[in-house]
Backbone as CSV, one residue per row, in Angstrom:
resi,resn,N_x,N_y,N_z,CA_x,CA_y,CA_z,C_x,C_y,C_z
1,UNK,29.442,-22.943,13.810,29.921,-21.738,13.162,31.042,-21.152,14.028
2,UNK,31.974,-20.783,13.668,33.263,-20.241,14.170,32.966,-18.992,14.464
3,UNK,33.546,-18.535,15.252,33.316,-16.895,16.065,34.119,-15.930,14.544
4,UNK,35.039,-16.294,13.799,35.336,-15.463,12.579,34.584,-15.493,11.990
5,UNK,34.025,-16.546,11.551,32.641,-16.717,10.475,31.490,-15.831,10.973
6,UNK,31.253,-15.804,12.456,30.522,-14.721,12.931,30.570,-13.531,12.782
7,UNK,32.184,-13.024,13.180,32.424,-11.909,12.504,31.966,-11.416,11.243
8,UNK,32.512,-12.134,10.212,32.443,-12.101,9.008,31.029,-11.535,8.591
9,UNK,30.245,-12.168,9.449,28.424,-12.337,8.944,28.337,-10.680,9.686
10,UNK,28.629,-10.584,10.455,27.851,-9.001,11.316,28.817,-7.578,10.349
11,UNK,29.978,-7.947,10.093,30.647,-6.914,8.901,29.743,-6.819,8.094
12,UNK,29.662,-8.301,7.189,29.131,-8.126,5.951,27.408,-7.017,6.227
13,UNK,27.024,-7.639,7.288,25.857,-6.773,7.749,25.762,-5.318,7.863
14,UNK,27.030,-4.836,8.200,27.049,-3.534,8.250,27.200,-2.674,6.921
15,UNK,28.248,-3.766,5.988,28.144,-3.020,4.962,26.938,-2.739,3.839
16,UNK,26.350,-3.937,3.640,25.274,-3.846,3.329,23.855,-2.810,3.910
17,UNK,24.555,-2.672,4.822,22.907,-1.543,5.786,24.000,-0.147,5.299
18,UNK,25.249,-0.017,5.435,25.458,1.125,4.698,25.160,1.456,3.604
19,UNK,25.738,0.737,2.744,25.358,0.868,1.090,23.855,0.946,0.826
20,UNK,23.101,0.352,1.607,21.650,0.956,1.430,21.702,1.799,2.132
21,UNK,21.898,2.380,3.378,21.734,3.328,3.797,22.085,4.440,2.600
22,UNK,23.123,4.651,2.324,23.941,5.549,1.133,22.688,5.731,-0.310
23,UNK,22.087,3.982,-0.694,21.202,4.446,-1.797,19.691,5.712,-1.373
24,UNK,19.006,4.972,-0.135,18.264,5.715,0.145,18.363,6.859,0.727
25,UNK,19.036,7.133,1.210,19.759,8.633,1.444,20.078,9.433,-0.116
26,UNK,20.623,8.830,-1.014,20.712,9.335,-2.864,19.281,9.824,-2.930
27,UNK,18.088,8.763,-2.942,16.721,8.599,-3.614,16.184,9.814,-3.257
28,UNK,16.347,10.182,-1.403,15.548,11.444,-0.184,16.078,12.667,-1.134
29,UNK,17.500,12.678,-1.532,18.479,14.123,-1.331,17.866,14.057,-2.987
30,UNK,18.054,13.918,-3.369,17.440,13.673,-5.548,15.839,13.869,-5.430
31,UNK,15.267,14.071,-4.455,13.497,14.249,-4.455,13.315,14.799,-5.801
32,UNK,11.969,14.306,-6.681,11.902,14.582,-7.786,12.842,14.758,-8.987
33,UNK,14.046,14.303,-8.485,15.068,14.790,-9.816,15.126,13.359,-10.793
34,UNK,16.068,13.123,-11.460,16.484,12.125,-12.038,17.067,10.829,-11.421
35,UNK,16.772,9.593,-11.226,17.533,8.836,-10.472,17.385,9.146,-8.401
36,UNK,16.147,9.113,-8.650,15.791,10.008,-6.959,13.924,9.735,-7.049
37,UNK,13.657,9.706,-5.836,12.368,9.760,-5.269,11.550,10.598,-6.563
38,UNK,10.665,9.785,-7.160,10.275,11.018,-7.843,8.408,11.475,-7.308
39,UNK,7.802,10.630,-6.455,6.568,11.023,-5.765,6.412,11.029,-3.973
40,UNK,6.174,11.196,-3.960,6.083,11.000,-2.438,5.738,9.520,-1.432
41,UNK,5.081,8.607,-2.462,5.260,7.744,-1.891,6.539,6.487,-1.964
42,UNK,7.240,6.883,-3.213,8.644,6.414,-3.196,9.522,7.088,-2.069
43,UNK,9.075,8.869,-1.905,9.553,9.399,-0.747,9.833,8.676,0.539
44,UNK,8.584,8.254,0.673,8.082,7.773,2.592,8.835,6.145,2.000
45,UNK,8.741,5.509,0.836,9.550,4.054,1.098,11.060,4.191,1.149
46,UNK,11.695,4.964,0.598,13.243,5.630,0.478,13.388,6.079,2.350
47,UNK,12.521,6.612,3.035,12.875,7.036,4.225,12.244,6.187,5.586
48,UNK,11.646,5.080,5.134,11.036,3.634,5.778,12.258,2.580,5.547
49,UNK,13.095,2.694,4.524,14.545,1.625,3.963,15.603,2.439,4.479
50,UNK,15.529,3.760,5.001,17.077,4.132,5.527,16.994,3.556,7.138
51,UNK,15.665,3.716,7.609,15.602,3.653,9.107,15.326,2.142,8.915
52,UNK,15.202,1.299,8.530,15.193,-0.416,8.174,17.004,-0.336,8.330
53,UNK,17.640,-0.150,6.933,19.277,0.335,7.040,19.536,0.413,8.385
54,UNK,19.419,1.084,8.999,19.941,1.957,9.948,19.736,0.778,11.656
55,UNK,18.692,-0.127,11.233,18.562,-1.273,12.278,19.272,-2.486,12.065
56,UNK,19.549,-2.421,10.677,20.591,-3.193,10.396,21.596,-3.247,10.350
57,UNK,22.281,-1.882,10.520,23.324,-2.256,10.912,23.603,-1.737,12.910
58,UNK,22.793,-1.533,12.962,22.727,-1.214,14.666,22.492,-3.197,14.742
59,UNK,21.906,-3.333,14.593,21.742,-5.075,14.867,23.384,-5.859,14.340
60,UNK,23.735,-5.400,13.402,24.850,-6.627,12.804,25.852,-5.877,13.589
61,UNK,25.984,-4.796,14.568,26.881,-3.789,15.030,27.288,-4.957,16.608
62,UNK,25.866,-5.622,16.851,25.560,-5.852,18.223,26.353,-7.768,17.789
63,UNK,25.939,-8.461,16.701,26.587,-9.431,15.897,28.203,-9.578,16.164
64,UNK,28.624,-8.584,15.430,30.662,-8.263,16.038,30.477,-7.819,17.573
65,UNK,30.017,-7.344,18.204,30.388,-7.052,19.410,30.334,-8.281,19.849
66,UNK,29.231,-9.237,19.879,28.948,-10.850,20.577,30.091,-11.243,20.281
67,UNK,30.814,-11.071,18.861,32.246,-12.117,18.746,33.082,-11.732,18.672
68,UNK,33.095,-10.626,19.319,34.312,-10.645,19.884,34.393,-10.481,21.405
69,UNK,33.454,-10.633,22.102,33.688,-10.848,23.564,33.487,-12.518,23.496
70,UNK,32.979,-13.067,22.789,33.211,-14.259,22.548,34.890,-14.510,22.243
71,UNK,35.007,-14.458,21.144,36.439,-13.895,20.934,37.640,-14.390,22.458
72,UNK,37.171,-13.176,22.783,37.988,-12.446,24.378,37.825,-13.547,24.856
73,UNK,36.990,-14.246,25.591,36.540,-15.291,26.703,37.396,-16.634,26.521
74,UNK,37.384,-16.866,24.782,38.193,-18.520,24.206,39.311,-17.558,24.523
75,UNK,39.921,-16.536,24.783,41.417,-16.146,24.597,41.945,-16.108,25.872
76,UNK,41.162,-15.746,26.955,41.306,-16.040,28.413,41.152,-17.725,28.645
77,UNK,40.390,-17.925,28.428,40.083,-19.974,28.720,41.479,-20.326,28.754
78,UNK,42.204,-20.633,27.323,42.993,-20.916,26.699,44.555,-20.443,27.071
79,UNK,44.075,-19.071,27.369,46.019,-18.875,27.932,46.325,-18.831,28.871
């Protein structure tokens, strides 16, 4: 796997833990409304999937950092 392709994979990671982050954050702030948490135990799973979110992209955060000090290292070798 290529250090871009790596990249690629820890972005895509982040965006995805945002965009859920963003839904379950909708579900918490909508409590009981329409299109939102409507009991409490959808509550506690809506706020168990933001902090899941929220490791995911702290994890795919740590993914781009590896490649690009990877990155850095083939760019020193090399020149």
């Amino acid at each position: 796997m290529s250090v871009g392709s790596v990249l690629n994979v820890g972005l895509s990671g982040i965006l995805s833990g945002t965009q859920q982050m963003n839904a379950h954050a909708g579900k918490i702030a909508r409590y009981g409304q329409e299109g939102g948490a409507t009991s409490e135990s959808q509550l506690i799973e809506s706020a168990v999937g933001l902090k899941q979110s929220e490791l995911q992209v702290k994890a795919s955060a740590m993914v781009v950092k590896a490649a690009a000090k990877v990155s850095d290292s083939l760019i020193d070798i090399y020149a």
